[in-house]
C-alpha positions as a printed Julia matrix, in Angstrom:
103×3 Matrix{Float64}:
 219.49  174.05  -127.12
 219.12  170.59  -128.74
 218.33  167.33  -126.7
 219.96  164.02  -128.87
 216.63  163.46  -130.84
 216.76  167.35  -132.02
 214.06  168.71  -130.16
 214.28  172.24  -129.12
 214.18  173.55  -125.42
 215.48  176.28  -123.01
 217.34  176.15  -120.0
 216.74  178.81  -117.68
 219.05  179.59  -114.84
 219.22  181.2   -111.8
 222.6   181.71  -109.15
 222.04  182.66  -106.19
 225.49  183.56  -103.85
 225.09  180.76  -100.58
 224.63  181.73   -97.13
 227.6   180.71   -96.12
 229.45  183.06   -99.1
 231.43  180.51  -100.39
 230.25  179.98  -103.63
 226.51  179.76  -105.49
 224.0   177.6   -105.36
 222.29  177.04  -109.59
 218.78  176.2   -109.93
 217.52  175.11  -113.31
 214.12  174.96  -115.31
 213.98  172.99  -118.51
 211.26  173.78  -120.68
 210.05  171.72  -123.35
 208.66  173.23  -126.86
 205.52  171.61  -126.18
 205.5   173.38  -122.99
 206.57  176.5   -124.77
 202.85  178.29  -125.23
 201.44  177.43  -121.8
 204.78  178.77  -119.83
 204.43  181.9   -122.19
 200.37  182.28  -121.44
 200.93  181.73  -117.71
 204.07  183.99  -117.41
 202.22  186.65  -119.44
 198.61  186.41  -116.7
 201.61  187.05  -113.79
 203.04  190.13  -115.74
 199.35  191.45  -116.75
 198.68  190.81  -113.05
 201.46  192.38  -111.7
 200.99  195.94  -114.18
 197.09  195.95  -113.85
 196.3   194.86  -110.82
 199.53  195.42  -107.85
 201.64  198.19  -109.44
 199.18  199.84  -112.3
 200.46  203.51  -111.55
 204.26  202.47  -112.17
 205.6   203.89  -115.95
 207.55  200.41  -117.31
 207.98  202.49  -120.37
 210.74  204.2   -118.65
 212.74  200.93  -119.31
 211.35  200.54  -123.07
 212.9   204.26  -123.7
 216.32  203.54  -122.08
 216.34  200.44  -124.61
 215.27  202.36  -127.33
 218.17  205.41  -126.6
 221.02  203.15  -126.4
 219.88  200.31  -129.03
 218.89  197.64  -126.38
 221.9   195.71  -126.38
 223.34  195.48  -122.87
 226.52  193.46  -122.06
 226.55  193.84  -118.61
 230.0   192.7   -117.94
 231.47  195.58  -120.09
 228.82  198.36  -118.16
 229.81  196.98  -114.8
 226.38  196.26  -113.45
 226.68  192.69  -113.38
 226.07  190.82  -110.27
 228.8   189.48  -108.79
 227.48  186.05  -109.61
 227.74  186.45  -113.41
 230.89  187.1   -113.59
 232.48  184.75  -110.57
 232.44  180.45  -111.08
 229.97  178.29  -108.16
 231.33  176.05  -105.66
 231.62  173.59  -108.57
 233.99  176.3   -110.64
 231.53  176.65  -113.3
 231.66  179.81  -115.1
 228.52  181.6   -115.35
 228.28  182.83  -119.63
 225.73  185.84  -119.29
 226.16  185.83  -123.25
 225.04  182.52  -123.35
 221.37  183.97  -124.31
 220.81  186.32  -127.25
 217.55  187.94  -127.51
């Protein structure tokens, strides 16, 4: 995304269904492209920690090899294995677009 002066960020979203199941509650992190190499270092210590350190027997190749066997382009929606949330509107009626992101 674009701000008005052309400068490049990402908007990274998260639904979560309420408590009281009517609806979703949408938190949002901006990041800014001079915040782009620190998130991307810091994010990439948690993940190191998490594989070496807490869970260094578990094979995440098994997920690389799924992507690899069916080209690595999932649209969820069409597989059925969305969350609810992705396909269903918040309290607000906004529409969740999981094909808002392309990797």
């Amino acid at each position: 995304m674009t701000t008005k002066g052309n400068d490049y960020y990402l908007t990274l979203t998260e639904s979560t269904r309420r408590n009281d199941g009517i609806g979703y509650t949408r938190h949002q992190i901006f990041l800014y492209k001079e915040d782009f190499n620190r998130f991307a270092e810091g994010l990439q210590d948690v993940i190191n920690h998490v594989k070496n350190d807490l869970l260094p027997d578990f094979d995440y190749d098994q997920f690389a090899h799924r992507d690899q066997q069916d080209g690595g382009d999932h649209d969820y929606k069409a597989e059925g294995d969305s969350p609810d949330h992705k396909a269903e509107g918040d309290a607000s009626g906004h529409k969740e677009d999981s094909d808002q992101m392309n990797w």
